[in-house]
C-alpha positions in Angstrom: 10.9 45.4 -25.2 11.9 41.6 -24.5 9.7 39.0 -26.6 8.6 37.0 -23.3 7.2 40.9 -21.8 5.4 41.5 -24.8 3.9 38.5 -24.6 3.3 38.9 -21.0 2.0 42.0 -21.4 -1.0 40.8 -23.6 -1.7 37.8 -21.3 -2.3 40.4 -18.4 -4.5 42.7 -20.9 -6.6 39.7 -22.2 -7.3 38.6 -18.8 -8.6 42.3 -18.1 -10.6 42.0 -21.0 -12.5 39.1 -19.3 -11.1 36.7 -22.0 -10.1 32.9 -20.7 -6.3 32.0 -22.3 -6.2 28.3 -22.9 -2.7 26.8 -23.9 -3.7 23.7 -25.7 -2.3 20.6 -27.7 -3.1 19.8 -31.2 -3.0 20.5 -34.9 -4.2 24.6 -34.9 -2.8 27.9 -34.6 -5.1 29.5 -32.4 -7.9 32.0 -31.9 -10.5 33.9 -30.2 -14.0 31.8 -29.5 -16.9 31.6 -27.6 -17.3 28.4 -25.0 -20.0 28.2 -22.7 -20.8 31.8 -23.3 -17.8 32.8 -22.2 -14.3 34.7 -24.8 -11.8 31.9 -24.5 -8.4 32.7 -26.5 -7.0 29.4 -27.4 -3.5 29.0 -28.6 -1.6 25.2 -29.5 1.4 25.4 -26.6 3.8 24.3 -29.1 3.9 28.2 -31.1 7.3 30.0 -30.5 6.9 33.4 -28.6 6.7 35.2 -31.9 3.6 33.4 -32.8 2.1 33.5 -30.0 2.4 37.3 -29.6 1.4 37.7 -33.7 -2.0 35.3 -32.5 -2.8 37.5 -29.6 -2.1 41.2 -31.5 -4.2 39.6 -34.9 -7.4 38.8 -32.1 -7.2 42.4 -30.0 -7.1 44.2 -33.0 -10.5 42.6 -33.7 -11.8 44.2 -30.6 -13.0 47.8 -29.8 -9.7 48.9 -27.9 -10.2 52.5 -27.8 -11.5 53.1 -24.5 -8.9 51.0 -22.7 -5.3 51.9 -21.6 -2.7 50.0 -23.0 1.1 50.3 -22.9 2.1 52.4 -26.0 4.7 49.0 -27.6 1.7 46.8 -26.9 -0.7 49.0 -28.6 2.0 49.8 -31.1 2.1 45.8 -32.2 -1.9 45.4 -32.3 -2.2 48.7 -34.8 0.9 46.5 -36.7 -1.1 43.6 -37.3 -3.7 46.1 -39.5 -1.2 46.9 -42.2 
């Protein structure tokens, strides 16, 4: 699966998951938070794809997953990011 449908792929299932993505400048990786009572995933805009995607798997896996579909190579890369 191409790098830029993977990544993609987890924008769409974050956004199904009711979590705001914010692509943001400055001196950070990223993360998941809590602003205004409301799940924002920040990320700095300047991560290459692979980062981006490793941010996003590292923050799902956090999240209790098992009761929502998700494509098998998506899921496949969040279980990675528990090893």
């Amino acid at each position: 699966m191409r790098k830029e449908l993977i990544l993609q792929g987890f924008e769409s299932l974050i956004e199904n998951l009711s979590i705001i993505i914010r692509y943001e400048k400055g001196d950070f990786q990223g993360g998941l938070c809590t602003v205004s009572d409301k799940r924002v995933l920040i990320l700095n805009n300047k991560l290459t794809i692979d980062q981006k995607i490793s941010i996003m798997a590292q923050e799902l896996k956090q999240l209790n997953l098992d009761k929502i579909y998700i494509r098998p190579a998506l899921r496949a890369i969040i279980e990675e990011k528990a090893n």
